[in-house]
PyMOL Python script that loads the backbone (N, CA, C, O; Angstrom):
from pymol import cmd

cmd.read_pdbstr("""\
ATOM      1  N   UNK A   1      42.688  95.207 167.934  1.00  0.00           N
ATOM      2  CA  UNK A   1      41.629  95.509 166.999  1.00  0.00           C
ATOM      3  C   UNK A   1      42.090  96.558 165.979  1.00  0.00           C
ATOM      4  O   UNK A   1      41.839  96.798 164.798  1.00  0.00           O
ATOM      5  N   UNK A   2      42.953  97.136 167.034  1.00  0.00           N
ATOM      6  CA  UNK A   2      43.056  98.460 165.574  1.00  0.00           C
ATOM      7  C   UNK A   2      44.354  98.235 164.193  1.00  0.00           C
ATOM      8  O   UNK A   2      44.511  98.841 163.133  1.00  0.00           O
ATOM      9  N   UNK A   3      45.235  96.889 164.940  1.00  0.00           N
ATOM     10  CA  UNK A   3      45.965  96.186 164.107  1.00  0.00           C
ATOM     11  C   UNK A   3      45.455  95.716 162.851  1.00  0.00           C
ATOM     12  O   UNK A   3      46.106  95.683 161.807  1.00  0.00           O
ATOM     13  N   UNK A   4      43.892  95.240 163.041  1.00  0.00           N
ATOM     14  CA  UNK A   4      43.290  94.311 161.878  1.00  0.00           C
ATOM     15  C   UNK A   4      42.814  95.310 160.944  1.00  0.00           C
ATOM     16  O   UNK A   4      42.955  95.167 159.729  1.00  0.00           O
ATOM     17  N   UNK A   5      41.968  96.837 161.740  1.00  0.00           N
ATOM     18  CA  UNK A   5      41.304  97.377 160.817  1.00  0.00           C
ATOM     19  C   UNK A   5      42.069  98.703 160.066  1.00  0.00           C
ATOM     20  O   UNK A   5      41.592  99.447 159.209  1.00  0.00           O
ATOM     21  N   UNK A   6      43.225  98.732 160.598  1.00  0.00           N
ATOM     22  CA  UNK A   6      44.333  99.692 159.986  1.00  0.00           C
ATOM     23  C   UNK A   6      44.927  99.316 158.412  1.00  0.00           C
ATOM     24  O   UNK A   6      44.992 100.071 157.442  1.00  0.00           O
ATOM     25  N   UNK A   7      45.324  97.916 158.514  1.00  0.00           N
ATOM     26  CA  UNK A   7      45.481  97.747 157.503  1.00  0.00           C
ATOM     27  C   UNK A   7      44.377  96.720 156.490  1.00  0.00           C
ATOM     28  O   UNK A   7      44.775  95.849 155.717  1.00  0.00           O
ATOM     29  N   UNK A   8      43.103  97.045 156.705  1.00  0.00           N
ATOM     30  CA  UNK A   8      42.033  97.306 155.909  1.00  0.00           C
ATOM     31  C   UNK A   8      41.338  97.809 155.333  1.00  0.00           C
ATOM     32  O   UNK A   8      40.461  97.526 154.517  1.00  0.00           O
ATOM     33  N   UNK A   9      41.952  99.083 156.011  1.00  0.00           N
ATOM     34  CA  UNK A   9      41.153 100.220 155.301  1.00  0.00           C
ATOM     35  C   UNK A   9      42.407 100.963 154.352  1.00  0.00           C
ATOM     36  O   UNK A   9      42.143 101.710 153.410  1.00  0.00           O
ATOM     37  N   UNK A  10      43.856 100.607 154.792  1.00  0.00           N
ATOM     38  CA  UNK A  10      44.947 100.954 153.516  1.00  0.00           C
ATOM     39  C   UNK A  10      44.775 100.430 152.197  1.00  0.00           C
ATOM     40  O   UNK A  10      44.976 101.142 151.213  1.00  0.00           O
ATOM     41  N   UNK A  11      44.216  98.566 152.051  1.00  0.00           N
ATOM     42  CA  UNK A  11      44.114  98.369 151.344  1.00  0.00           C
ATOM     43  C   UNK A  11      42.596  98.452 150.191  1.00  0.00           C
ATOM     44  O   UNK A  11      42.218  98.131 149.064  1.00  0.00           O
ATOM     45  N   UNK A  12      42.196  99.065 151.337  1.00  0.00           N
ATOM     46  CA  UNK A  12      40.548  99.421 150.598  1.00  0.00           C
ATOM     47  C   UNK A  12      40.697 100.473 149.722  1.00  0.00           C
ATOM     48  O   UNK A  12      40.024 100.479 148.691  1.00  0.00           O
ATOM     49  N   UNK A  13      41.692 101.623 150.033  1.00  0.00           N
ATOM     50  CA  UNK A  13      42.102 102.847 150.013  1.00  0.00           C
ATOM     51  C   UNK A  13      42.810 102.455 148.587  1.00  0.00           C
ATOM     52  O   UNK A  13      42.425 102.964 147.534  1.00  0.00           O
ATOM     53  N   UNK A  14      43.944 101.447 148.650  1.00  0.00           N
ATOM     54  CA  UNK A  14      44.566 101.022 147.633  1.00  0.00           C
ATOM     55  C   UNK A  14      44.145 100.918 146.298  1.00  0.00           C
ATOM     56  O   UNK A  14      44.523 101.487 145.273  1.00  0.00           O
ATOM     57  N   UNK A  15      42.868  99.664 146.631  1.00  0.00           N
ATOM     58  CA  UNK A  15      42.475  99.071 145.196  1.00  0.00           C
ATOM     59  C   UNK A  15      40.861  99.775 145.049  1.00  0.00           C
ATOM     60  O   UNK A  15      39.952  99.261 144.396  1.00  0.00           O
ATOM     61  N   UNK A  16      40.774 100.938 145.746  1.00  0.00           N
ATOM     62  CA  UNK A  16      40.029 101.692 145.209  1.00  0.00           C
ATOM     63  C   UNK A  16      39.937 102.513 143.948  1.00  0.00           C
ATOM     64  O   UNK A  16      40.690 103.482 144.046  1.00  0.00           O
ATOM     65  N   UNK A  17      39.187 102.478 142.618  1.00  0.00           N
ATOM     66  CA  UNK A  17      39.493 103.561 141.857  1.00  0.00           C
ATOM     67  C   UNK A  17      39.310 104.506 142.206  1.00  0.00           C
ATOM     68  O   UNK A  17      38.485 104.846 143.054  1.00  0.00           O
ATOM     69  N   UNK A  18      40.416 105.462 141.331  1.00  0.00           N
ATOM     70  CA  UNK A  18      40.313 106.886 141.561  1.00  0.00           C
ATOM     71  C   UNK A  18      39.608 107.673 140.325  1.00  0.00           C
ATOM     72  O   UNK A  18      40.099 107.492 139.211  1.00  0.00           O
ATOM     73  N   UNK A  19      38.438 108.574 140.460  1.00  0.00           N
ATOM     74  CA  UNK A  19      37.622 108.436 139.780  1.00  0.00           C
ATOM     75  C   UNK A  19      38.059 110.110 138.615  1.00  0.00           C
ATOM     76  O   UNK A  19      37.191 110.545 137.858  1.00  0.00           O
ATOM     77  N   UNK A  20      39.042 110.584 138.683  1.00  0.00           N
ATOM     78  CA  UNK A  20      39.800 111.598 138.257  1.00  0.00           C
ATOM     79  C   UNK A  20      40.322 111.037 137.263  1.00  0.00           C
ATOM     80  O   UNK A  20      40.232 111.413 136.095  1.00  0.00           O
ATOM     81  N   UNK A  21      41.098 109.784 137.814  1.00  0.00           N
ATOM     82  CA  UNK A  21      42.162 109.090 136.441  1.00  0.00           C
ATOM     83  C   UNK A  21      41.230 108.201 135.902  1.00  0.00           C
ATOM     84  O   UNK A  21      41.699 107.772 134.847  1.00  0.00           O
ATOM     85  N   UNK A  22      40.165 107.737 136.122  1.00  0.00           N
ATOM     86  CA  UNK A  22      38.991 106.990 134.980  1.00  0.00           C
ATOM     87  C   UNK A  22      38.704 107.715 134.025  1.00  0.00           C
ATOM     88  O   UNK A  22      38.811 107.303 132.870  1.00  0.00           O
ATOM     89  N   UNK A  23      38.269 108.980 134.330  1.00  0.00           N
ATOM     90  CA  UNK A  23      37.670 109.969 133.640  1.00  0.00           C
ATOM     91  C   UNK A  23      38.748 110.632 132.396  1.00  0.00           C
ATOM     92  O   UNK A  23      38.259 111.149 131.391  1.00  0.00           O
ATOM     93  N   UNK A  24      39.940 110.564 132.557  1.00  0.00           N
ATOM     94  CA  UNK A  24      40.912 111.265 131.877  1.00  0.00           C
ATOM     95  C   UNK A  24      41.562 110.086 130.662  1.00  0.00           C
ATOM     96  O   UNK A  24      41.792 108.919 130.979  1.00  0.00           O
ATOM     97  N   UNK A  25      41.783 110.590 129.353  1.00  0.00           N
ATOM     98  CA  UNK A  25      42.105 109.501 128.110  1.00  0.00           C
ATOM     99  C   UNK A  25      43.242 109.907 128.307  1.00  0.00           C
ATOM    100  O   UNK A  25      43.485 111.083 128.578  1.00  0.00           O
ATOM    101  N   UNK A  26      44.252 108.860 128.187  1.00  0.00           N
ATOM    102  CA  UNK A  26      45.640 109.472 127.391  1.00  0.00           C
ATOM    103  C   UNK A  26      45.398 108.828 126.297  1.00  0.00           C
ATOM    104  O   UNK A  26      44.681 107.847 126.101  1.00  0.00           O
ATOM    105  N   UNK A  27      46.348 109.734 125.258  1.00  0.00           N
ATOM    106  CA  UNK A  27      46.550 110.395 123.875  1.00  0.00           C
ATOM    107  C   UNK A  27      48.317 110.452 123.905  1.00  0.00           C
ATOM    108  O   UNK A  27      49.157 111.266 124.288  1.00  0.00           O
ATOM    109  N   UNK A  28      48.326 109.365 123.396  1.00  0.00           N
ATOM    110  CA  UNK A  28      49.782 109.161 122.900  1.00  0.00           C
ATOM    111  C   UNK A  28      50.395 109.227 121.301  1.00  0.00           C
ATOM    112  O   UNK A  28      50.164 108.469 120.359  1.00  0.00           O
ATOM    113  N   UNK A  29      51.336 110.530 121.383  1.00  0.00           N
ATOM    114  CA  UNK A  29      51.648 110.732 119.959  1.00  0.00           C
ATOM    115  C   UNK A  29      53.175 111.055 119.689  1.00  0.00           C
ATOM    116  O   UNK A  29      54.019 111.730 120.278  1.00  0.00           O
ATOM    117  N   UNK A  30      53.160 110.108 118.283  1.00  0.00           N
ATOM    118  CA  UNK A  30      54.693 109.767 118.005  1.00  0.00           C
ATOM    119  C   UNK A  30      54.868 110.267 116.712  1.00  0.00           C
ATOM    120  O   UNK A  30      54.017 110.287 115.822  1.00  0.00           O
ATOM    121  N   UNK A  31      56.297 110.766 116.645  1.00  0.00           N
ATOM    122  CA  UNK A  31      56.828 111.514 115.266  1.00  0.00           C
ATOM    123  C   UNK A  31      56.612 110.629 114.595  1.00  0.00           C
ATOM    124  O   UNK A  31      57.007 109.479 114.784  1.00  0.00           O
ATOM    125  N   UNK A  32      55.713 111.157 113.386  1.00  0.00           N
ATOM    126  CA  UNK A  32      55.549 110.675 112.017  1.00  0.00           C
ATOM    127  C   UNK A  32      56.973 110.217 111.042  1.00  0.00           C
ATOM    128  O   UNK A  32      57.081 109.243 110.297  1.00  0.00           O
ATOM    129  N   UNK A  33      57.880 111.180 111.318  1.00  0.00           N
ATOM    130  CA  UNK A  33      59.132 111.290 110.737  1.00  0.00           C
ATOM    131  C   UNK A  33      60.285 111.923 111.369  1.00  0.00           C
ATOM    132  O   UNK A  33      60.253 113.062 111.835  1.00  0.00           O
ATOM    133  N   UNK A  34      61.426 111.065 111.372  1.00  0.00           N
ATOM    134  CA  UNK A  34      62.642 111.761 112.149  1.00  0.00           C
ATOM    135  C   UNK A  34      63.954 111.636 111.093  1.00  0.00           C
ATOM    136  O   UNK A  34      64.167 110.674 110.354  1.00  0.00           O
ATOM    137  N   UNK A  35      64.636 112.642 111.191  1.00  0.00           N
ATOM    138  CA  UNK A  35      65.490 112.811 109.993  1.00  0.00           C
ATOM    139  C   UNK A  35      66.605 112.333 110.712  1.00  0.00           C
ATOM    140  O   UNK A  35      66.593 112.759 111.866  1.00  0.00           O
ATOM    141  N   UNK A  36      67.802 111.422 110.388  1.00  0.00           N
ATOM    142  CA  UNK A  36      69.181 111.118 111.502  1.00  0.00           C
ATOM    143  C   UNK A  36      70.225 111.484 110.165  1.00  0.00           C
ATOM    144  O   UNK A  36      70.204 111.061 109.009  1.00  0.00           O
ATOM    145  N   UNK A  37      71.099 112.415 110.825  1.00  0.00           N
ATOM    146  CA  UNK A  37      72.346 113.139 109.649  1.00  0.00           C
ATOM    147  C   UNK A  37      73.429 112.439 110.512  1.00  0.00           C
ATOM    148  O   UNK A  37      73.841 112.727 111.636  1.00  0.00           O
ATOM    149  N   UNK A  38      73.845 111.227 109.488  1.00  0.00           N
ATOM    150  CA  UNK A  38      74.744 110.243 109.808  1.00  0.00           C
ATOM    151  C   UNK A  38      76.281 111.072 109.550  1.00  0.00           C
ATOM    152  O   UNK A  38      77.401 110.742 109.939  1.00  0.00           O
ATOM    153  N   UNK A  39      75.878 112.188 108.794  1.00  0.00           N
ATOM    154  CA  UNK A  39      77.547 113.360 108.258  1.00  0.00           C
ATOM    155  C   UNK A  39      77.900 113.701 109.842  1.00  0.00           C
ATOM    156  O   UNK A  39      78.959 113.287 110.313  1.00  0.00           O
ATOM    157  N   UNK A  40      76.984 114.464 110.637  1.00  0.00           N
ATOM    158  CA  UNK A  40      77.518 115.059 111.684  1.00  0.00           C
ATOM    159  C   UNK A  40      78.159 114.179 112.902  1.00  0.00           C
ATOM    160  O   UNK A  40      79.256 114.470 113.379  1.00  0.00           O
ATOM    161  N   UNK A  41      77.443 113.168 113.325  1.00  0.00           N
ATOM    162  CA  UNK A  41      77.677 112.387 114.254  1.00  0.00           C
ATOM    163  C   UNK A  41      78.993 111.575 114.741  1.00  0.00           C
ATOM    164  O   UNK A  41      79.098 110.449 114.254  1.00  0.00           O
ATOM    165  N   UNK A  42      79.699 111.862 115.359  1.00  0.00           N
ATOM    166  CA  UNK A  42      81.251 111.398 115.766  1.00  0.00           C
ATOM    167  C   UNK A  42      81.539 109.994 116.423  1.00  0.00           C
ATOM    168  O   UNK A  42      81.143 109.888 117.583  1.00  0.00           O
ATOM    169  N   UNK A  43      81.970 109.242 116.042  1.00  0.00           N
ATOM    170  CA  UNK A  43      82.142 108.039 117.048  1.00  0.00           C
ATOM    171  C   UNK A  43      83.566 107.972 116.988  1.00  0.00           C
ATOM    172  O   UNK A  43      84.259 108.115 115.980  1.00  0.00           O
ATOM    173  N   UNK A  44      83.958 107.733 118.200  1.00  0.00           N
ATOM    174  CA  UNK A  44      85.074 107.451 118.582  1.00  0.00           C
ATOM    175  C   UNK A  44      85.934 106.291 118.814  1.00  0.00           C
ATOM    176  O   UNK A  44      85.335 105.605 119.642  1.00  0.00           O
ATOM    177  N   UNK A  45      87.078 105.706 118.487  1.00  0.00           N
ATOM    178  CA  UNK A  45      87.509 104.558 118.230  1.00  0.00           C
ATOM    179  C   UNK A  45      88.650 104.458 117.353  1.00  0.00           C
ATOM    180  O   UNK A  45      89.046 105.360 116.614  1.00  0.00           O
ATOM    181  N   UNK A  46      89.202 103.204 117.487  1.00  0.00           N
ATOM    182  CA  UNK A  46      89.813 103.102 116.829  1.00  0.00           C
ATOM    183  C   UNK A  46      90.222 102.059 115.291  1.00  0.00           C
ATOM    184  O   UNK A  46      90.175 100.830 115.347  1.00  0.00           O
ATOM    185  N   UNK A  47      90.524 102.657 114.273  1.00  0.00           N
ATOM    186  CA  UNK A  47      90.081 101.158 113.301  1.00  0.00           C
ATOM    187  C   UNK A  47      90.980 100.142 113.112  1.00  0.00           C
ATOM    188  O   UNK A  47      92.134 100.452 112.816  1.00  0.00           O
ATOM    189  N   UNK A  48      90.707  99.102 113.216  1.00  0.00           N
ATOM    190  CA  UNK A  48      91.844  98.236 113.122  1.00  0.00           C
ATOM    191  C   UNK A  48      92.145  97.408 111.539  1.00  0.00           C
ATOM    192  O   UNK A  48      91.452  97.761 110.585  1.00  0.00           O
ATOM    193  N   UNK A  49      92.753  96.778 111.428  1.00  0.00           N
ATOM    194  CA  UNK A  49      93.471  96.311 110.147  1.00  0.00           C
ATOM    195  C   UNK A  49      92.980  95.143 109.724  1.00  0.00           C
ATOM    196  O   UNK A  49      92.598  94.714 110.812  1.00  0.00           O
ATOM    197  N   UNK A  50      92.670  94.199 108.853  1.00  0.00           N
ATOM    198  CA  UNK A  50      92.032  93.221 108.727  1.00  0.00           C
ATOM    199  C   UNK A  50      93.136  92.135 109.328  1.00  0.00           C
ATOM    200  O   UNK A  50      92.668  91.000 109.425  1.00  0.00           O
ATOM    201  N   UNK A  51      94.517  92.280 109.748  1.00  0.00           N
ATOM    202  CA  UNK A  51      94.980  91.037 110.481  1.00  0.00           C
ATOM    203  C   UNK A  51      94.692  91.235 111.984  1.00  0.00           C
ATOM    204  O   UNK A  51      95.316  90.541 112.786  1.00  0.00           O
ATOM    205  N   UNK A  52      94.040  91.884 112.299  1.00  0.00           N
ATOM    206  CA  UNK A  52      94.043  92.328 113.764  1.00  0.00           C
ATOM    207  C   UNK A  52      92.643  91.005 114.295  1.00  0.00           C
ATOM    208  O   UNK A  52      92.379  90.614 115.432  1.00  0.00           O
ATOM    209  N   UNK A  53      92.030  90.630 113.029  1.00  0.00           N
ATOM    210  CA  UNK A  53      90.713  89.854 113.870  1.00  0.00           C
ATOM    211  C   UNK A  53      91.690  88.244 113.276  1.00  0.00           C
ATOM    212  O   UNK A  53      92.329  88.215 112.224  1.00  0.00           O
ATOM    213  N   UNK A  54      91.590  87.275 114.074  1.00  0.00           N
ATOM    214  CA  UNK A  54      91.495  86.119 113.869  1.00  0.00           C
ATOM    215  C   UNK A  54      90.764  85.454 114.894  1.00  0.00           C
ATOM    216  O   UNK A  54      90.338  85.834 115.985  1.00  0.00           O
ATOM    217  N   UNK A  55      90.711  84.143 114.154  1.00  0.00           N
ATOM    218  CA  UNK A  55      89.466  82.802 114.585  1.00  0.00           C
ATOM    219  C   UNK A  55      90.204  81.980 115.124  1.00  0.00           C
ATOM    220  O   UNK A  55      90.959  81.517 114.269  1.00  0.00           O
ATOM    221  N   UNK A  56      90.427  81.448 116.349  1.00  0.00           N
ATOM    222  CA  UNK A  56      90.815  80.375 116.446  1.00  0.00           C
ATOM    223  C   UNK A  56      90.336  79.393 116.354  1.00  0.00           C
ATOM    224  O   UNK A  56      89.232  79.222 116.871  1.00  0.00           O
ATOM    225  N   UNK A  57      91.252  77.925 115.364  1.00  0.00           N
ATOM    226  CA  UNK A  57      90.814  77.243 115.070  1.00  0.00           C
ATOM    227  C   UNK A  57      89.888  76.014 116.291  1.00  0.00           C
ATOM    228  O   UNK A  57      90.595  75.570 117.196  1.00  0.00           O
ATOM    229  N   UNK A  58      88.745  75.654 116.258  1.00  0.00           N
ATOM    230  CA  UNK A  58      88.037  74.644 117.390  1.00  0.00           C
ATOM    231  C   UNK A  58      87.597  73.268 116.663  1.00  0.00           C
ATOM    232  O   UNK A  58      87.224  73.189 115.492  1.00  0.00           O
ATOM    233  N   UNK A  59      87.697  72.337 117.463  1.00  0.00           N
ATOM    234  CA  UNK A  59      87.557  71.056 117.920  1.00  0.00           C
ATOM    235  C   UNK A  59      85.982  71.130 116.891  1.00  0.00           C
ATOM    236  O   UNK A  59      84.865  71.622 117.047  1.00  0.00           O
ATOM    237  N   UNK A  60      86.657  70.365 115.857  1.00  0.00           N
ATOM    238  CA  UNK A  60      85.126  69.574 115.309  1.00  0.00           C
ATOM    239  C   UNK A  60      85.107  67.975 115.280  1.00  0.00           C
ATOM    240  O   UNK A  60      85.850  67.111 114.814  1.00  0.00           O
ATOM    241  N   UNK A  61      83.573  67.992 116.197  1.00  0.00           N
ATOM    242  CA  UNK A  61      83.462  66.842 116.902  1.00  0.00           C
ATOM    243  C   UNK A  61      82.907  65.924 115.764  1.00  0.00           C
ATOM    244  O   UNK A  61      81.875  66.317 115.219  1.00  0.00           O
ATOM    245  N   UNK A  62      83.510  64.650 115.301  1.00  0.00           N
ATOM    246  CA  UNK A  62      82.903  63.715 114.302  1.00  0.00           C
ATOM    247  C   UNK A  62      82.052  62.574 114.951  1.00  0.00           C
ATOM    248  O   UNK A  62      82.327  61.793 115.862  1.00  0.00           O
ATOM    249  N   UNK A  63      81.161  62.700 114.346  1.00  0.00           N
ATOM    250  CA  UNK A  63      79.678  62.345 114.351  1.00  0.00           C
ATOM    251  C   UNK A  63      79.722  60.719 113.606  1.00  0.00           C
ATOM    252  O   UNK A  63      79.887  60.588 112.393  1.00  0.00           O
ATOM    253  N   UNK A  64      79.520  59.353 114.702  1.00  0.00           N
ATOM    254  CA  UNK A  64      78.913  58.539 113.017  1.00  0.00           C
ATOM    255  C   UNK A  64      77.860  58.302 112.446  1.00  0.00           C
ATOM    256  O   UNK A  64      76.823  58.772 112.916  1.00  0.00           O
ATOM    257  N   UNK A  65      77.832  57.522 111.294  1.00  0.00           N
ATOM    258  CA  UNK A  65      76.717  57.777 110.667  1.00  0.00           C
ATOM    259  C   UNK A  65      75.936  56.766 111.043  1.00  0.00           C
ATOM    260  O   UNK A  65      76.461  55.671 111.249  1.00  0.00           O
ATOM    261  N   UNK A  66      74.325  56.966 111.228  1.00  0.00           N
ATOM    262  CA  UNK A  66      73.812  56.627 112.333  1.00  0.00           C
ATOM    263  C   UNK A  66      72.793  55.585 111.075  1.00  0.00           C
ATOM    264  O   UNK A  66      72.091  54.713 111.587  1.00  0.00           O
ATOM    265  N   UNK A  67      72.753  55.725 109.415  1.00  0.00           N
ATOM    266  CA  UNK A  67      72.428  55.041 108.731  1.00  0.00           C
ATOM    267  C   UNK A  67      73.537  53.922 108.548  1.00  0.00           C
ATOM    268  O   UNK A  67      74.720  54.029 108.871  1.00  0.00           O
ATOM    269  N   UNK A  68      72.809  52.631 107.860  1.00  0.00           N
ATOM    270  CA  UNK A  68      73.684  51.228 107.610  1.00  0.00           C
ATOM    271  C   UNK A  68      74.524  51.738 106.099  1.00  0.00           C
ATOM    272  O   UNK A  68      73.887  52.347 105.239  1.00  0.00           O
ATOM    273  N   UNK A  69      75.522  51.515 105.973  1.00  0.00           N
ATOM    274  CA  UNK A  69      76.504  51.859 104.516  1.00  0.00           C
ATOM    275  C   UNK A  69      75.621  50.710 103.710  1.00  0.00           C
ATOM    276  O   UNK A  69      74.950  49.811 104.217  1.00  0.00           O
ATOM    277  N   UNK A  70      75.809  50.987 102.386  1.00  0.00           N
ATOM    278  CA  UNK A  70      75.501  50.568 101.380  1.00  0.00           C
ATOM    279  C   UNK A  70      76.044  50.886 100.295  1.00  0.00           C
ATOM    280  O   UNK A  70      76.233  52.027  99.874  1.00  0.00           O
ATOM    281  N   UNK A  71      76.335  49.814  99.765  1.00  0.00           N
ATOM    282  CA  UNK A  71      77.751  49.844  97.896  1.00  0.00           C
ATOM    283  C   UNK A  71      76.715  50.253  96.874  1.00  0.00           C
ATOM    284  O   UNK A  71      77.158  50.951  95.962  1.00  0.00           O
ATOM    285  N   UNK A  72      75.211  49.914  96.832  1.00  0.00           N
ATOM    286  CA  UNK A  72      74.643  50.405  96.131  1.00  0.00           C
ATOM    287  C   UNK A  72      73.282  50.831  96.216  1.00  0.00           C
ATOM    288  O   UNK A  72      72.568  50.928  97.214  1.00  0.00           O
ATOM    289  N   UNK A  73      73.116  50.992  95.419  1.00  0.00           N
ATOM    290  CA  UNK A  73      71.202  51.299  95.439  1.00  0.00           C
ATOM    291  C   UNK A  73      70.293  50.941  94.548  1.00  0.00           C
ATOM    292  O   UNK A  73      69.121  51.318  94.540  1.00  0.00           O
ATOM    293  N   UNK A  74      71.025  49.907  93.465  1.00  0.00           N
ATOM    294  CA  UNK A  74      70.241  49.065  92.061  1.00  0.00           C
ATOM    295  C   UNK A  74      68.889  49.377  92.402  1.00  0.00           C
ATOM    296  O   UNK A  74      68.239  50.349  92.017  1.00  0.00           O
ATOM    297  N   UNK A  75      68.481  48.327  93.268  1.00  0.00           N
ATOM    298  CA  UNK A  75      67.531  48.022  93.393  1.00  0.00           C
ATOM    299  C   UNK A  75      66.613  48.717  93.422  1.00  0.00           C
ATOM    300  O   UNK A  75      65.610  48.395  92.787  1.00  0.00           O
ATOM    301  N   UNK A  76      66.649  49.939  94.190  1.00  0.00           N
ATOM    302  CA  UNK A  76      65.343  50.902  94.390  1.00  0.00           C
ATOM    303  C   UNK A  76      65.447  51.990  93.390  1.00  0.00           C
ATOM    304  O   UNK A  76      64.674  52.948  93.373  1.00  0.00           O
ATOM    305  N   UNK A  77      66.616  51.781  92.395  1.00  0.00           N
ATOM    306  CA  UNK A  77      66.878  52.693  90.982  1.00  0.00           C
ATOM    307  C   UNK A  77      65.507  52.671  90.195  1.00  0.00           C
ATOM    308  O   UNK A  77      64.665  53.492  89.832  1.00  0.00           O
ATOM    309  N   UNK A  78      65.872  50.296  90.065  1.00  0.00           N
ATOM    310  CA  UNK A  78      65.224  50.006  88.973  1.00  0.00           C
ATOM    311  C   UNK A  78      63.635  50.237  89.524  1.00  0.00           C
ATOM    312  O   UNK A  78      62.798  50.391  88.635  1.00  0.00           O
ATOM    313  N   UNK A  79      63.202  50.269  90.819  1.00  0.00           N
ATOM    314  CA  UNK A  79      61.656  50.230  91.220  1.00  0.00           C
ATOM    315  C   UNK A  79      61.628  51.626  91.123  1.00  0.00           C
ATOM    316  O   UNK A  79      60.431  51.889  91.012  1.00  0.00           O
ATOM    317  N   UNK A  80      62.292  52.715  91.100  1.00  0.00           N
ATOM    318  CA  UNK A  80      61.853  53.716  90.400  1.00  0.00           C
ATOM    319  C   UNK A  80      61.525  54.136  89.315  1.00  0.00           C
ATOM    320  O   UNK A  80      60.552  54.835  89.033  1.00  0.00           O
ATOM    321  N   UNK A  81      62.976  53.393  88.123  1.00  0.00           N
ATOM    322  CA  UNK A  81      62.481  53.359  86.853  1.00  0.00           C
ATOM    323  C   UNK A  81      61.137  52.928  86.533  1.00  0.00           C
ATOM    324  O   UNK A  81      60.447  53.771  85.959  1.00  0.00           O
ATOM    325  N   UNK A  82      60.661  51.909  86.755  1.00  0.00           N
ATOM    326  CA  UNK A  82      59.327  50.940  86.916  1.00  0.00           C
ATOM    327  C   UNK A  82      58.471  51.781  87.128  1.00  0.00           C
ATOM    328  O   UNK A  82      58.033  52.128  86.032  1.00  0.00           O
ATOM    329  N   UNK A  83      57.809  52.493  88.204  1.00  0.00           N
ATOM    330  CA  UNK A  83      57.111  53.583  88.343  1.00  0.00           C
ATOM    331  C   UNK A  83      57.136  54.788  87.515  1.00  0.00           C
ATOM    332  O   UNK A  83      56.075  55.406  87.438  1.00  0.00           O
ATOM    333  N   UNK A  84      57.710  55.042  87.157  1.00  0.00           N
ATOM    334  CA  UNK A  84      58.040  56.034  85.679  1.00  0.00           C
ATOM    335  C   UNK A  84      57.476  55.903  84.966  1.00  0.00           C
ATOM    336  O   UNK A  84      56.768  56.833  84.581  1.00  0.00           O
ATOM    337  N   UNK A  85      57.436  54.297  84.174  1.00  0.00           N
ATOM    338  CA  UNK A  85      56.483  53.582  82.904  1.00  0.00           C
ATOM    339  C   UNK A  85      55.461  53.900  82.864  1.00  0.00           C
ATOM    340  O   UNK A  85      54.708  53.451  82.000  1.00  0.00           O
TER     341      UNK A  85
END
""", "prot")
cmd.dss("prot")
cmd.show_as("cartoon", "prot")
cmd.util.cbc("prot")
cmd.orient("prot")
């Protein structure tokens, strides 16, 4: 019995409010303005040379074309011209 009501009354205890922190607002406040002096600040490293970066060249995969070829396009020129008139 005292197995069941031990941890019933922890969790009663738990999701009970606490009526101290209801009562109390927080008031959260953030610098309006912060100044950063990029002169002073040190980073450490080293610089390297512009041949120091390369790309190696990769595999470009060719794609076909998933439209039918066609020698021309007369036809839907002149039914455009036509619509123009």
């Amino acid at each position: 019995m005292m197995k069941i009501i031990l941890p019933l009354i922890i969790m009663l205890m738990a999701f009970t409010p606490d009526s101290n922190a209801a009562d109390k607002k927080v008031v959260y406040r953030y610098k309006k303005y912060e100044k950063f002096d990029f002169e002073d600040l040190v980073i450490e490293g080293e610089t390297g040379g512009p041949g120091d970066l390369s790309i190696s060249p990769r595999y470009q995969r060719k794609f076909k074309n998933k439209l039918p070829y066609r020698k021309n396009f007369n036809a839907e020129i002149r039914k455009g011209v036509e619509r123009v008139r």
